[in-house]
mmCIF file of the N, C-alpha and C atoms, coordinates in Angstrom:
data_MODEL
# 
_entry.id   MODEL 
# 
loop_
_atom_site.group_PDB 
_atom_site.id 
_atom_site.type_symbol 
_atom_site.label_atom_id 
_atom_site.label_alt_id 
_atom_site.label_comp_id 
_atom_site.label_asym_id 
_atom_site.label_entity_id 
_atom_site.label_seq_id 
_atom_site.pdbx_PDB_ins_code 
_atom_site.Cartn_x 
_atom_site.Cartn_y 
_atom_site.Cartn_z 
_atom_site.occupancy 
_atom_site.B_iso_or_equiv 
_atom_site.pdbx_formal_charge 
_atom_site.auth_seq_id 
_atom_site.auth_comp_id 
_atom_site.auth_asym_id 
_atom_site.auth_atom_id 
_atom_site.pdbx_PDB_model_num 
ATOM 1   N N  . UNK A 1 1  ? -7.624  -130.917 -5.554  1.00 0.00 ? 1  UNK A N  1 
ATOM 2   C CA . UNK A 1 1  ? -8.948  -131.370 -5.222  1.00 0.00 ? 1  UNK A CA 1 
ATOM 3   C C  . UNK A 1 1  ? -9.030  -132.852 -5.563  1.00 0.00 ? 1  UNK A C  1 
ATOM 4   N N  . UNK A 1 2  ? -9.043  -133.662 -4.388  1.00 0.00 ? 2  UNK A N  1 
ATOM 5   C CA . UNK A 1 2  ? -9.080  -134.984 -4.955  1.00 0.00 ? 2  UNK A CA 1 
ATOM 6   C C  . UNK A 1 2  ? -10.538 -135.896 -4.771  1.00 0.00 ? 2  UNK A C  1 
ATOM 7   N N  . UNK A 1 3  ? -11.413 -135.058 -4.086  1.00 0.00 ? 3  UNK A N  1 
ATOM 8   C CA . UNK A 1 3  ? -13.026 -135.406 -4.440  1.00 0.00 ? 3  UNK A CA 1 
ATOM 9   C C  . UNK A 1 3  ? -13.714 -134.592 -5.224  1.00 0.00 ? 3  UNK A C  1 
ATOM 10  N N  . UNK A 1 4  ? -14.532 -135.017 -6.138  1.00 0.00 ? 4  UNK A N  1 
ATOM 11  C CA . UNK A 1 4  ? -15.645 -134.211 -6.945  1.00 0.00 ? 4  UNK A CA 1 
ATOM 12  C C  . UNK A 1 4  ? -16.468 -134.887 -7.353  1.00 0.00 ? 4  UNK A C  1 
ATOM 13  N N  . UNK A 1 5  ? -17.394 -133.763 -7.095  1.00 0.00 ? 5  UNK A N  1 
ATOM 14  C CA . UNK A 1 5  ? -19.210 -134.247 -7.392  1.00 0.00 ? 5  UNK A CA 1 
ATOM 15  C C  . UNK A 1 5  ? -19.740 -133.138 -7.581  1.00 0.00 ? 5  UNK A C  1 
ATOM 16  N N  . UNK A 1 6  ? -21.126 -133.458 -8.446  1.00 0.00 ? 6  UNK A N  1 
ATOM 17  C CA . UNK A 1 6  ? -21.427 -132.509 -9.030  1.00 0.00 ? 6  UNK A CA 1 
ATOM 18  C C  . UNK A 1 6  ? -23.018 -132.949 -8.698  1.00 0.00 ? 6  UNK A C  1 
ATOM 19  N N  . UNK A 1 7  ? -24.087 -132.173 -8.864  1.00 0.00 ? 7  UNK A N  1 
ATOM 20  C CA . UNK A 1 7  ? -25.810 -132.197 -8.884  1.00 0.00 ? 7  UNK A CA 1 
ATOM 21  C C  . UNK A 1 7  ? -26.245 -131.339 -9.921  1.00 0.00 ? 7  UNK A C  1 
ATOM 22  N N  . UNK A 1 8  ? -26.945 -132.034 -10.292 1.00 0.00 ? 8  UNK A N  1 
ATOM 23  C CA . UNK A 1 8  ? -27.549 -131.334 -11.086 1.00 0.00 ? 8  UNK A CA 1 
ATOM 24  C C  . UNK A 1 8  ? -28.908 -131.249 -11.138 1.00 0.00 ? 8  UNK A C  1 
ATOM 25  N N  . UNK A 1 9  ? -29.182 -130.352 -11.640 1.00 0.00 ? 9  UNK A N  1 
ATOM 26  C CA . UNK A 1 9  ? -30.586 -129.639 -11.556 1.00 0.00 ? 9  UNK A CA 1 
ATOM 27  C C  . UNK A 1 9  ? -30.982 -128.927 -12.782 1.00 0.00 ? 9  UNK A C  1 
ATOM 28  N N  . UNK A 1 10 ? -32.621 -129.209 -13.515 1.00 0.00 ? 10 UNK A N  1 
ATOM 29  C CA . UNK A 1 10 ? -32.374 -128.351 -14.444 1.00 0.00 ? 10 UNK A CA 1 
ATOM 30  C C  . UNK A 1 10 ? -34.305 -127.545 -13.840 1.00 0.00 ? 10 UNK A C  1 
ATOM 31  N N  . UNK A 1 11 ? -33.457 -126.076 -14.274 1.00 0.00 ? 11 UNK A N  1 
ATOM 32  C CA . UNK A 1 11 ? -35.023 -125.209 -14.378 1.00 0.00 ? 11 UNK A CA 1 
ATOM 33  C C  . UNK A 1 11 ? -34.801 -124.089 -15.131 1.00 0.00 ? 11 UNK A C  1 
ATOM 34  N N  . UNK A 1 12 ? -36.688 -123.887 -15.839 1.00 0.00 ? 12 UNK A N  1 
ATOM 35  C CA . UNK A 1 12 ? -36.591 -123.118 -16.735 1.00 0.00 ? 12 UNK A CA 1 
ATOM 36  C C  . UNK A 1 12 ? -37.822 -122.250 -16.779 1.00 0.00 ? 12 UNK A C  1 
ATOM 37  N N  . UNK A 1 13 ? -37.999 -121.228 -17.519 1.00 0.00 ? 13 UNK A N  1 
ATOM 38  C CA . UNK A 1 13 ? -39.176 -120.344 -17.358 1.00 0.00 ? 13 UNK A CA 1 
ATOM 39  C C  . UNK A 1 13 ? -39.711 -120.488 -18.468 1.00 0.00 ? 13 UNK A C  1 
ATOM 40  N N  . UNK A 1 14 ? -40.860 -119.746 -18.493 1.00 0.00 ? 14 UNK A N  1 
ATOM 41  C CA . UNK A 1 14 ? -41.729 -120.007 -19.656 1.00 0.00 ? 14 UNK A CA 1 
ATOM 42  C C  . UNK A 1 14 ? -41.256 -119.263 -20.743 1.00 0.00 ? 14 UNK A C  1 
ATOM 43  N N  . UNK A 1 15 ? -41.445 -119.982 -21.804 1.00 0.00 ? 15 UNK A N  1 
ATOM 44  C CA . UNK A 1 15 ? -40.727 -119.007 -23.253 1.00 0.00 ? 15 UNK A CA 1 
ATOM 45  C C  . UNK A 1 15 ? -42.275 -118.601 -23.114 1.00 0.00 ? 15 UNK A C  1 
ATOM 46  N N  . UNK A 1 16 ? -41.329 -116.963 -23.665 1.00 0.00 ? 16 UNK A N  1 
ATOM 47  C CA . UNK A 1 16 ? -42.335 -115.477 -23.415 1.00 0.00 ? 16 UNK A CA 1 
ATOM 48  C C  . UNK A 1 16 ? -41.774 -114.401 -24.479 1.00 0.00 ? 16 UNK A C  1 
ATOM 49  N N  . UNK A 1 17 ? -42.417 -113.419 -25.127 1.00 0.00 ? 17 UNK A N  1 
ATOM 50  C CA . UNK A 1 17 ? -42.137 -112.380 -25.498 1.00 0.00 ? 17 UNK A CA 1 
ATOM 51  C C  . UNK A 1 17 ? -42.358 -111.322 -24.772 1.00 0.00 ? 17 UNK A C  1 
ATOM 52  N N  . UNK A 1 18 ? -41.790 -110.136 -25.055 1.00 0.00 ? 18 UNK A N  1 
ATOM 53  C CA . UNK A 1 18 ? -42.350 -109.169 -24.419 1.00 0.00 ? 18 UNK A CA 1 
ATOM 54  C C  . UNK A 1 18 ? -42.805 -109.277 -23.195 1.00 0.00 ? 18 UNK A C  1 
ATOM 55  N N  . UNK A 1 19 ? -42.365 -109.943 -21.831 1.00 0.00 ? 19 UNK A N  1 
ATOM 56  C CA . UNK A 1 19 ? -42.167 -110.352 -20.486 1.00 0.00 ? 19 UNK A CA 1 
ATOM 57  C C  . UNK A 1 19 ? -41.673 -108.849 -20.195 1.00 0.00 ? 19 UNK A C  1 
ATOM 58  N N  . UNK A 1 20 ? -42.349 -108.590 -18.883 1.00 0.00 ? 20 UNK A N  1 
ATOM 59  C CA . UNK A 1 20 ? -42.043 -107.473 -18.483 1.00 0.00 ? 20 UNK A CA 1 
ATOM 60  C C  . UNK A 1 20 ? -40.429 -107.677 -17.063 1.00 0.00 ? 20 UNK A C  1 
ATOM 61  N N  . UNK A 1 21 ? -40.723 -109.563 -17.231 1.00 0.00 ? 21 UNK A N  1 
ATOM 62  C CA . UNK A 1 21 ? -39.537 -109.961 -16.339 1.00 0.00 ? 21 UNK A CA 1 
ATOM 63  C C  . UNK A 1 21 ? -37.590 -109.691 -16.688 1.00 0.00 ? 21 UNK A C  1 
ATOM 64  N N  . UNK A 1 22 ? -37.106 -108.825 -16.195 1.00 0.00 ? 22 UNK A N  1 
ATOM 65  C CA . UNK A 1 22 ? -35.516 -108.827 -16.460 1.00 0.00 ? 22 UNK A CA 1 
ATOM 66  C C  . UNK A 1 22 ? -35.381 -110.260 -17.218 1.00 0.00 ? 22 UNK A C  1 
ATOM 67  N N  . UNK A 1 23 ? -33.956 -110.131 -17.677 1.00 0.00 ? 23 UNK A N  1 
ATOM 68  C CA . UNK A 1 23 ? -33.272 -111.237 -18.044 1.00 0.00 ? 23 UNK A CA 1 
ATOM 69  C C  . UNK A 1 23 ? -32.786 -111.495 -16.282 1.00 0.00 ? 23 UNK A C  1 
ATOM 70  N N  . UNK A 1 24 ? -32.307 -111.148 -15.359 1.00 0.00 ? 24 UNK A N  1 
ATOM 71  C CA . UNK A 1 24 ? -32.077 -111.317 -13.940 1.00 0.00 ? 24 UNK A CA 1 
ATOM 72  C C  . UNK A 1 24 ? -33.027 -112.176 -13.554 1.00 0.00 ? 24 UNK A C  1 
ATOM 73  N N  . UNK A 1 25 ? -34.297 -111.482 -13.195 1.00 0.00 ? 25 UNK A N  1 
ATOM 74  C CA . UNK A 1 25 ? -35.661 -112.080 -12.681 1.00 0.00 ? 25 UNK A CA 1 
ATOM 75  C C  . UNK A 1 25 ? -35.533 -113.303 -13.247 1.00 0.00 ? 25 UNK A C  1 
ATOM 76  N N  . UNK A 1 26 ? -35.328 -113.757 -14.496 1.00 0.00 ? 26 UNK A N  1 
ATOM 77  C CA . UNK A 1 26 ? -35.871 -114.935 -14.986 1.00 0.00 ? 26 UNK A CA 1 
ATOM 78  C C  . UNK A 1 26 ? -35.168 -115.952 -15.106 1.00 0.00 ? 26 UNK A C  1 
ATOM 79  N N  . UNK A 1 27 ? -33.643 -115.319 -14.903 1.00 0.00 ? 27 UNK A N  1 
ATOM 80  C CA . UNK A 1 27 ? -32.470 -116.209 -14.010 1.00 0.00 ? 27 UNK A CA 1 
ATOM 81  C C  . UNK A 1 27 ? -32.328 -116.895 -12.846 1.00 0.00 ? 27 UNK A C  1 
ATOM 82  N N  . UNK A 1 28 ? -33.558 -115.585 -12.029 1.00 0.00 ? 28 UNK A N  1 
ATOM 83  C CA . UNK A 1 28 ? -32.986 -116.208 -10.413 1.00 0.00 ? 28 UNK A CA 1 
ATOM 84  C C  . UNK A 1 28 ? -34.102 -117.059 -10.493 1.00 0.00 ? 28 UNK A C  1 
ATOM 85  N N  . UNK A 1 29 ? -35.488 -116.848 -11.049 1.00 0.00 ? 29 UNK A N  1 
ATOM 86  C CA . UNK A 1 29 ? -36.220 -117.795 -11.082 1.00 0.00 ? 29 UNK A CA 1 
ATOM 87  C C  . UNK A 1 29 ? -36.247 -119.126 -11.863 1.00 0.00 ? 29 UNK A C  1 
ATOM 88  N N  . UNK A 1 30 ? -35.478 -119.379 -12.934 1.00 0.00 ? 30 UNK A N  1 
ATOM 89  C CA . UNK A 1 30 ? -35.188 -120.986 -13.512 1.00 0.00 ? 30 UNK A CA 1 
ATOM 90  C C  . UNK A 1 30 ? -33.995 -121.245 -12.326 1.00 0.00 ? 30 UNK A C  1 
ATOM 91  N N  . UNK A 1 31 ? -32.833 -120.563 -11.648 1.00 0.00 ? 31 UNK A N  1 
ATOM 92  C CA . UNK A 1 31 ? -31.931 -121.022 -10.649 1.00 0.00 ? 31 UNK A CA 1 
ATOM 93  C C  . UNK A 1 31 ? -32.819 -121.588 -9.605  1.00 0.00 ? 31 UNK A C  1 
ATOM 94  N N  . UNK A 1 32 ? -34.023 -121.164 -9.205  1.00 0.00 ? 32 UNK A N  1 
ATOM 95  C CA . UNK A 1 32 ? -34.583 -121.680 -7.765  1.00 0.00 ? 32 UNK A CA 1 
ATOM 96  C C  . UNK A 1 32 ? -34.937 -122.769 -8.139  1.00 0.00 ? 32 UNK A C  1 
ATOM 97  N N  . UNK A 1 33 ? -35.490 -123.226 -9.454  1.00 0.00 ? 33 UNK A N  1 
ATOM 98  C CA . UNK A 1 33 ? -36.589 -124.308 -10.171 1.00 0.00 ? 33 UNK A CA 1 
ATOM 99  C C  . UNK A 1 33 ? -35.214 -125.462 -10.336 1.00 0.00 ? 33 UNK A C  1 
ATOM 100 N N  . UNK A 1 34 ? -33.864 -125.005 -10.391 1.00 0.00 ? 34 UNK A N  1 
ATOM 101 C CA . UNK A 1 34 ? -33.362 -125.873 -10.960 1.00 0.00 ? 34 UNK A CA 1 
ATOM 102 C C  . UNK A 1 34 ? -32.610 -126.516 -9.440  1.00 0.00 ? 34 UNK A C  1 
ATOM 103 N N  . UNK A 1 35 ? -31.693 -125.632 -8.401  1.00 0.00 ? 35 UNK A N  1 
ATOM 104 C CA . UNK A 1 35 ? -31.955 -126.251 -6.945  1.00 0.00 ? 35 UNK A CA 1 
ATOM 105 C C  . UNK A 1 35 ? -32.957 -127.219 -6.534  1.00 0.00 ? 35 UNK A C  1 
ATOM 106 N N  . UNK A 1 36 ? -34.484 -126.678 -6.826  1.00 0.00 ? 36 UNK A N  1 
ATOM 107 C CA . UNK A 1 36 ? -35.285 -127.591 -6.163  1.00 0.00 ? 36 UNK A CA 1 
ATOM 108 C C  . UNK A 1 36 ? -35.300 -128.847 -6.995  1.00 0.00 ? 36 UNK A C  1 
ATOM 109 N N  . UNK A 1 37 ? -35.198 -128.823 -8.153  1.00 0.00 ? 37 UNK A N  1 
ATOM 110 C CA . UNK A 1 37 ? -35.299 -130.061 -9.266  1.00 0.00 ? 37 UNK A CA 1 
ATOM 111 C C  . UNK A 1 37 ? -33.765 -131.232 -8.639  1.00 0.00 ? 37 UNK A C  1 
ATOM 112 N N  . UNK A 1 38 ? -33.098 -130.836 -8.379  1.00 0.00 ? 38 UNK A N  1 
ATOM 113 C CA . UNK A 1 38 ? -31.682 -130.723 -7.764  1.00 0.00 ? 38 UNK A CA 1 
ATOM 114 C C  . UNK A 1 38 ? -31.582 -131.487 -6.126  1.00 0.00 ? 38 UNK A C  1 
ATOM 115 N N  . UNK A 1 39 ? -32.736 -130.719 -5.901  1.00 0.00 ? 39 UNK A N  1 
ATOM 116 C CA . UNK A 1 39 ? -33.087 -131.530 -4.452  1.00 0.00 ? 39 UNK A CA 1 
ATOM 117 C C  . UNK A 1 39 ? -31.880 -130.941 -3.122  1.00 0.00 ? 39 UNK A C  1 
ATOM 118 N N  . UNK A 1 40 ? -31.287 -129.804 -3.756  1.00 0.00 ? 40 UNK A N  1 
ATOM 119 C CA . UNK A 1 40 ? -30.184 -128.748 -2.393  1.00 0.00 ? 40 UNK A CA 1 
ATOM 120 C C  . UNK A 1 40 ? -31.292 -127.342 -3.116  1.00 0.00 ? 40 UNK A C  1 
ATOM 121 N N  . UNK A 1 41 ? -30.733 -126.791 -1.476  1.00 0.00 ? 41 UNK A N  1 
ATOM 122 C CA . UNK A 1 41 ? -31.297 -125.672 -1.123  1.00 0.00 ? 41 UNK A CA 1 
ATOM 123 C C  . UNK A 1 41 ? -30.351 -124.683 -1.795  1.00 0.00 ? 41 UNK A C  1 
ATOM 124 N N  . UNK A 1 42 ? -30.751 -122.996 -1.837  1.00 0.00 ? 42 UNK A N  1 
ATOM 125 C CA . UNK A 1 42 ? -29.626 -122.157 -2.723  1.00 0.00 ? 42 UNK A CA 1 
ATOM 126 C C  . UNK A 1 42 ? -28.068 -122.467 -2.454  1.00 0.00 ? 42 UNK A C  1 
ATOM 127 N N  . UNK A 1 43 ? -28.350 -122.141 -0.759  1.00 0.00 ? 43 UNK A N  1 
ATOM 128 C CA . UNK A 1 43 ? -26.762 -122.056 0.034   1.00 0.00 ? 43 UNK A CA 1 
ATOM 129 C C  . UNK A 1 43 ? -26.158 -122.993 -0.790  1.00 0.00 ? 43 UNK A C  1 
ATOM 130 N N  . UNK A 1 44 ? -26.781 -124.475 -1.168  1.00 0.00 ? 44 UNK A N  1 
ATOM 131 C CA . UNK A 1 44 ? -25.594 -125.293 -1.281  1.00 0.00 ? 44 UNK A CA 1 
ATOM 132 C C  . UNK A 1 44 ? -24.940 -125.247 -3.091  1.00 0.00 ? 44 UNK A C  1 
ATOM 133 N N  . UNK A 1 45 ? -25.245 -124.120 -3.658  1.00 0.00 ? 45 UNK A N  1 
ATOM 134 C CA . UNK A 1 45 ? -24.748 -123.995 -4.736  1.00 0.00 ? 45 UNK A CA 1 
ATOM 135 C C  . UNK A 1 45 ? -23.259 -122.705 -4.248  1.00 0.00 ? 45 UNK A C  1 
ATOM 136 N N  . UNK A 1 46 ? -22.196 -123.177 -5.163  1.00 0.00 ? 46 UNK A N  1 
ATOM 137 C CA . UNK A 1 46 ? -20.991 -122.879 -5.078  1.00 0.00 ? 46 UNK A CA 1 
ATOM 138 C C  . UNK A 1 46 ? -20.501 -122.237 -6.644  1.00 0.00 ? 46 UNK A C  1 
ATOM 139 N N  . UNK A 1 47 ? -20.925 -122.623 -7.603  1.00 0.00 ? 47 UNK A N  1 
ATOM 140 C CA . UNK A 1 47 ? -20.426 -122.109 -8.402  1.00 0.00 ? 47 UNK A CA 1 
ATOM 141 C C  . UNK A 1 47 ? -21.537 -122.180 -9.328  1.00 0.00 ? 47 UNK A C  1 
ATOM 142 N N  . UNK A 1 48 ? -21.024 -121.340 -10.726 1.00 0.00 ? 48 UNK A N  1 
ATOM 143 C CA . UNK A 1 48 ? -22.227 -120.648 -11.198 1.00 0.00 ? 48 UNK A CA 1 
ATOM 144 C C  . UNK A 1 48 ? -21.805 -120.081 -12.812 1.00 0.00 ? 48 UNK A C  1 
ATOM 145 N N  . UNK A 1 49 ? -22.125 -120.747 -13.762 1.00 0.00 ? 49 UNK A N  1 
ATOM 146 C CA . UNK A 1 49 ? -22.325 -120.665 -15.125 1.00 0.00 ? 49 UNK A CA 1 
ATOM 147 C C  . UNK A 1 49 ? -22.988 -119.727 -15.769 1.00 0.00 ? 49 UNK A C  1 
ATOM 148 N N  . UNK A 1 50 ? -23.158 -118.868 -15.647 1.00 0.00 ? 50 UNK A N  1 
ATOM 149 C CA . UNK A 1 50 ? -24.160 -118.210 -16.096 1.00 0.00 ? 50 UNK A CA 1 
ATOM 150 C C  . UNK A 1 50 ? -24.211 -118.229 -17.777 1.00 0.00 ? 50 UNK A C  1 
ATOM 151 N N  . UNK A 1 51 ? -25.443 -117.752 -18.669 1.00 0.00 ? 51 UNK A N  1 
ATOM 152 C CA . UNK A 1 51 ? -25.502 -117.845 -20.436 1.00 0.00 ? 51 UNK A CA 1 
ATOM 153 C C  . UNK A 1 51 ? -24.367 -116.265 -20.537 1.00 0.00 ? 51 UNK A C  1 
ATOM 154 N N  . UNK A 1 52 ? -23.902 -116.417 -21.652 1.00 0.00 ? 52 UNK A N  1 
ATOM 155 C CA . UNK A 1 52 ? -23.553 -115.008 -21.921 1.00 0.00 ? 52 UNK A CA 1 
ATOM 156 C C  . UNK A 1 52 ? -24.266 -114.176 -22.039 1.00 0.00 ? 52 UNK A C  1 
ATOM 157 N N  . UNK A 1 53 ? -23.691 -112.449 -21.809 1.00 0.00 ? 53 UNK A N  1 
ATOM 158 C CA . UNK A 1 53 ? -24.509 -110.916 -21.681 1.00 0.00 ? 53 UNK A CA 1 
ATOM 159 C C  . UNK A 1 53 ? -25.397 -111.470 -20.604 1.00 0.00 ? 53 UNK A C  1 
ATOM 160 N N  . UNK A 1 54 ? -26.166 -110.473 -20.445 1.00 0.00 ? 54 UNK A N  1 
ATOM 161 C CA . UNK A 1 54 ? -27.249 -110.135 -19.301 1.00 0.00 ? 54 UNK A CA 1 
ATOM 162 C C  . UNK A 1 54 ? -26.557 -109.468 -17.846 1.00 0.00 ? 54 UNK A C  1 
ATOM 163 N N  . UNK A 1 55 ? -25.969 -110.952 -16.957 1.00 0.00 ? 55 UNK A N  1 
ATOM 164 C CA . UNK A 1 55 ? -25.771 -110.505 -16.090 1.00 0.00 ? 55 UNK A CA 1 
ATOM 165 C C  . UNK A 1 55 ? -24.533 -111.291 -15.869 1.00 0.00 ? 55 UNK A C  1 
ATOM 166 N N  . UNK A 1 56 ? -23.040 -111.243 -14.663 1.00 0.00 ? 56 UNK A N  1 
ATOM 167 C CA . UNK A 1 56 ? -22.374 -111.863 -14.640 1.00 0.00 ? 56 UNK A CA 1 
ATOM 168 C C  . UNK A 1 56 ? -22.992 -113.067 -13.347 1.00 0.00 ? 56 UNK A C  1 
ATOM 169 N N  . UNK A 1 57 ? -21.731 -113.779 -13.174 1.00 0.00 ? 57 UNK A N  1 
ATOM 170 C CA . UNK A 1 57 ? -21.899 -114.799 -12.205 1.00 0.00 ? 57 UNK A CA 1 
ATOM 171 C C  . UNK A 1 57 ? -21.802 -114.256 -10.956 1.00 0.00 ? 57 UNK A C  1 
ATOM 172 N N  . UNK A 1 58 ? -21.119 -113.029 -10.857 1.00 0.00 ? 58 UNK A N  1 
ATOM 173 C CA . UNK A 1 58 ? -21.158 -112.516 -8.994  1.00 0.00 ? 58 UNK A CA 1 
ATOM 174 C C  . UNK A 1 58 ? -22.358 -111.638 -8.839  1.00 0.00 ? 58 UNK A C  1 
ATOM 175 N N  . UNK A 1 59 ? -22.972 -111.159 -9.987  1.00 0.00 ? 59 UNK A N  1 
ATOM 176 C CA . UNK A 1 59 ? -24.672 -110.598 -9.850  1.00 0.00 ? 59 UNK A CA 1 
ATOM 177 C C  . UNK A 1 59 ? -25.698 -112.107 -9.400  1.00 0.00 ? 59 UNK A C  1 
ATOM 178 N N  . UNK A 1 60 ? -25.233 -112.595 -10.495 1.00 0.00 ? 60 UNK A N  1 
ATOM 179 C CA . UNK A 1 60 ? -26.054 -113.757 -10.085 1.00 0.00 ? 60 UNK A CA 1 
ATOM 180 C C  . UNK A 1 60 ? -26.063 -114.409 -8.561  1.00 0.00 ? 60 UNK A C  1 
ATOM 181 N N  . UNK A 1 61 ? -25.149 -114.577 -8.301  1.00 0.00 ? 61 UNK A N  1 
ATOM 182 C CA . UNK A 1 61 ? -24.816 -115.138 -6.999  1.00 0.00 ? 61 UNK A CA 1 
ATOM 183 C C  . UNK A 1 61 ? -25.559 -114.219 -5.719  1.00 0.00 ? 61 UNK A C  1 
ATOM 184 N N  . UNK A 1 62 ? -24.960 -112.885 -5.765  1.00 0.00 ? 62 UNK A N  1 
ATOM 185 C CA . UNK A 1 62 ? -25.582 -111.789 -5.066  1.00 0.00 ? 62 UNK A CA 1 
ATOM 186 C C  . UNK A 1 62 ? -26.958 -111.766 -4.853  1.00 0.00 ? 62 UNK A C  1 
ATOM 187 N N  . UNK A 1 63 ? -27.481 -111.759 -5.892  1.00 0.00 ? 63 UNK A N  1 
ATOM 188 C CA . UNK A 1 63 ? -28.987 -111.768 -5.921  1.00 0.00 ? 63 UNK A CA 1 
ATOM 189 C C  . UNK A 1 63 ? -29.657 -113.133 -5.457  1.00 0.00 ? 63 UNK A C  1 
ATOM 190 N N  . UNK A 1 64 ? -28.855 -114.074 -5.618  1.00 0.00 ? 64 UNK A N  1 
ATOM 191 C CA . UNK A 1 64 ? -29.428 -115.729 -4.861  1.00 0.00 ? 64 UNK A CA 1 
ATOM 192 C C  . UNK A 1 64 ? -28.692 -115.398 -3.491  1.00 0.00 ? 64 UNK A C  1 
ATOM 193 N N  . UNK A 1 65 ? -28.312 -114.305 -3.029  1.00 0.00 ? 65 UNK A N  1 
ATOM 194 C CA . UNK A 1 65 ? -27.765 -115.089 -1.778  1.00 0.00 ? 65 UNK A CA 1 
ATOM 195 C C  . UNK A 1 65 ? -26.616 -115.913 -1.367  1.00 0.00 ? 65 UNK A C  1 
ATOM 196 N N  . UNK A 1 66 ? -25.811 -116.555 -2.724  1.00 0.00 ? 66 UNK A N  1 
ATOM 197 C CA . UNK A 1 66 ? -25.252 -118.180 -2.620  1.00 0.00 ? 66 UNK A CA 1 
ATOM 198 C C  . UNK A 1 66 ? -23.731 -116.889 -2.568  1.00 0.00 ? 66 UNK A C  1 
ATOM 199 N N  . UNK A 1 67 ? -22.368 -117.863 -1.702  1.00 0.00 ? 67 UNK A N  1 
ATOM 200 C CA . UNK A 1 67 ? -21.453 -117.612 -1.982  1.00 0.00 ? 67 UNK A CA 1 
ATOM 201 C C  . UNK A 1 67 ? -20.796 -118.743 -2.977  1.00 0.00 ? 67 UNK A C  1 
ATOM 202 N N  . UNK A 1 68 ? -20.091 -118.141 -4.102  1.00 0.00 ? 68 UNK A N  1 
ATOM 203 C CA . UNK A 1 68 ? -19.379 -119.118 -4.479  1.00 0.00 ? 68 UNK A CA 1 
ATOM 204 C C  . UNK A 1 68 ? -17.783 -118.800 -4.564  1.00 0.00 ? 68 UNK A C  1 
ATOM 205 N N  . UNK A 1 69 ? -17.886 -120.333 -4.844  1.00 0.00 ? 69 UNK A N  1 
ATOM 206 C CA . UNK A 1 69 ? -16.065 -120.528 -5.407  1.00 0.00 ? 69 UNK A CA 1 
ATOM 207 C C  . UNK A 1 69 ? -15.734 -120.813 -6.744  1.00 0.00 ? 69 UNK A C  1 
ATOM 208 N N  . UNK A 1 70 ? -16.546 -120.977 -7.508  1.00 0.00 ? 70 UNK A N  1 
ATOM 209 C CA . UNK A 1 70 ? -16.427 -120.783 -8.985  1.00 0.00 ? 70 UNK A CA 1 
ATOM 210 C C  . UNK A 1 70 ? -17.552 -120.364 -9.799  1.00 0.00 ? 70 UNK A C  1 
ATOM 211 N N  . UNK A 1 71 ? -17.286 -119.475 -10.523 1.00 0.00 ? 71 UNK A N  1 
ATOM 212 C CA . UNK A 1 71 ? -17.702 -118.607 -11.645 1.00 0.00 ? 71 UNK A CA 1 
ATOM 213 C C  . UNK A 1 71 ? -17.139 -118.655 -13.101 1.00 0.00 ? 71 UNK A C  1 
ATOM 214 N N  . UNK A 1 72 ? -17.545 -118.361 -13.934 1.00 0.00 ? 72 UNK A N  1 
ATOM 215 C CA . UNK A 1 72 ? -17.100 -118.528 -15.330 1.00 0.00 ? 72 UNK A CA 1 
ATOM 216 C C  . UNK A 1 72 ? -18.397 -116.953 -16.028 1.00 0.00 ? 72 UNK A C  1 
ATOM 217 N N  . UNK A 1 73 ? -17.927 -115.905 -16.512 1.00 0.00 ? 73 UNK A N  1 
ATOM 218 C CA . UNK A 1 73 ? -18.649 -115.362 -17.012 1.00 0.00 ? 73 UNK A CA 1 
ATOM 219 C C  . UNK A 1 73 ? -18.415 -115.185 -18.726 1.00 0.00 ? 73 UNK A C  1 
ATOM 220 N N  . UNK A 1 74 ? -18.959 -115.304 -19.224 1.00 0.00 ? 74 UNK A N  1 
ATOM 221 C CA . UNK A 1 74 ? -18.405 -114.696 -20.561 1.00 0.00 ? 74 UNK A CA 1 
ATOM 222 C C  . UNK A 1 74 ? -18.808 -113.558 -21.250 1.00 0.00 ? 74 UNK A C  1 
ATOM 223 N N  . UNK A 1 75 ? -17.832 -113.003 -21.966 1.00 0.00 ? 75 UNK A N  1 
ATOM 224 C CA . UNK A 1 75 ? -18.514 -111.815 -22.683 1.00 0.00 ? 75 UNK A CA 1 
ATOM 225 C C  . UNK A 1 75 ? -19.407 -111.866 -23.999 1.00 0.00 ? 75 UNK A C  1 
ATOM 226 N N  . UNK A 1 76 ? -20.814 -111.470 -24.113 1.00 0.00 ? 76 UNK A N  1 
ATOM 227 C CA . UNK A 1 76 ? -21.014 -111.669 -25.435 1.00 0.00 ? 76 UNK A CA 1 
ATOM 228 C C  . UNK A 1 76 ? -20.066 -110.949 -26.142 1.00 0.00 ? 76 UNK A C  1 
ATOM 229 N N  . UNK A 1 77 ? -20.342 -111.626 -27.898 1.00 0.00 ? 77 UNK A N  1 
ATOM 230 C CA . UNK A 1 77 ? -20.044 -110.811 -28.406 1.00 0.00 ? 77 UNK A CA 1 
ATOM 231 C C  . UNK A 1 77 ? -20.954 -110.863 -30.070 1.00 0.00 ? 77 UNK A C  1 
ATOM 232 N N  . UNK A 1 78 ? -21.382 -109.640 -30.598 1.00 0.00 ? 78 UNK A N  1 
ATOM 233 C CA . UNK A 1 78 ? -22.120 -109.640 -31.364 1.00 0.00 ? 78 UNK A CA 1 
ATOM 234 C C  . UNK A 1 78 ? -21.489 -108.676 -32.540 1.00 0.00 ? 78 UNK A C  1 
ATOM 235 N N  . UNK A 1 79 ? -21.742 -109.138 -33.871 1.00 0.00 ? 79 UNK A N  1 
ATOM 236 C CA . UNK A 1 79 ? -21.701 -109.048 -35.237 1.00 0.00 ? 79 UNK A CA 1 
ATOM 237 C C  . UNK A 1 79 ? -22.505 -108.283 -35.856 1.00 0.00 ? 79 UNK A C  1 
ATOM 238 N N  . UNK A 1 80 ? -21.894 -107.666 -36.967 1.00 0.00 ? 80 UNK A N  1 
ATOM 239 C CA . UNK A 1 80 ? -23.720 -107.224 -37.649 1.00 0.00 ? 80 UNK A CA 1 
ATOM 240 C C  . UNK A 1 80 ? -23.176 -107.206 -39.189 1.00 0.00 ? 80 UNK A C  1 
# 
């Protein structure tokens, strides 16, 4: 790959407790906020970061619609 560029976009939802919204829902909705902040439409997102647990990057993607070519998911992992 000898061109790269990147956009960025940032969006976020309201810090909430007890939201009856998925961790999904509130993904795809800071993803739309952060496209439009971004100034490209879904399609033109390709790859996809998602936070750890919840959901992976090919849910994510699925549910936006977007195909990508890179993903990175990670696994939580939790202690007690």
């Amino acid at each position: 790959m000898d061109r790269k560029a990147a956009v960025v976009g940032v969006g976020e939802t309201d810090y909430t407790r007890g939201t009856d919204d998925t961790p999904l829902e509130l993904m795809l909705a800071a993803s739309s906020r952060a496209a439009q902040d971004a100034g490209i439409s879904l399609r033109d997102i390709d790859a996809i970061l998602p936070p750890p647990a919840f959901v992976t990057a090919d849910e994510l993607a699925a549910n936006l619609g977007v195909e990508i070519s890179y993903a990175v998911t990670h696994q939580a992992t939790f202690s007690s």
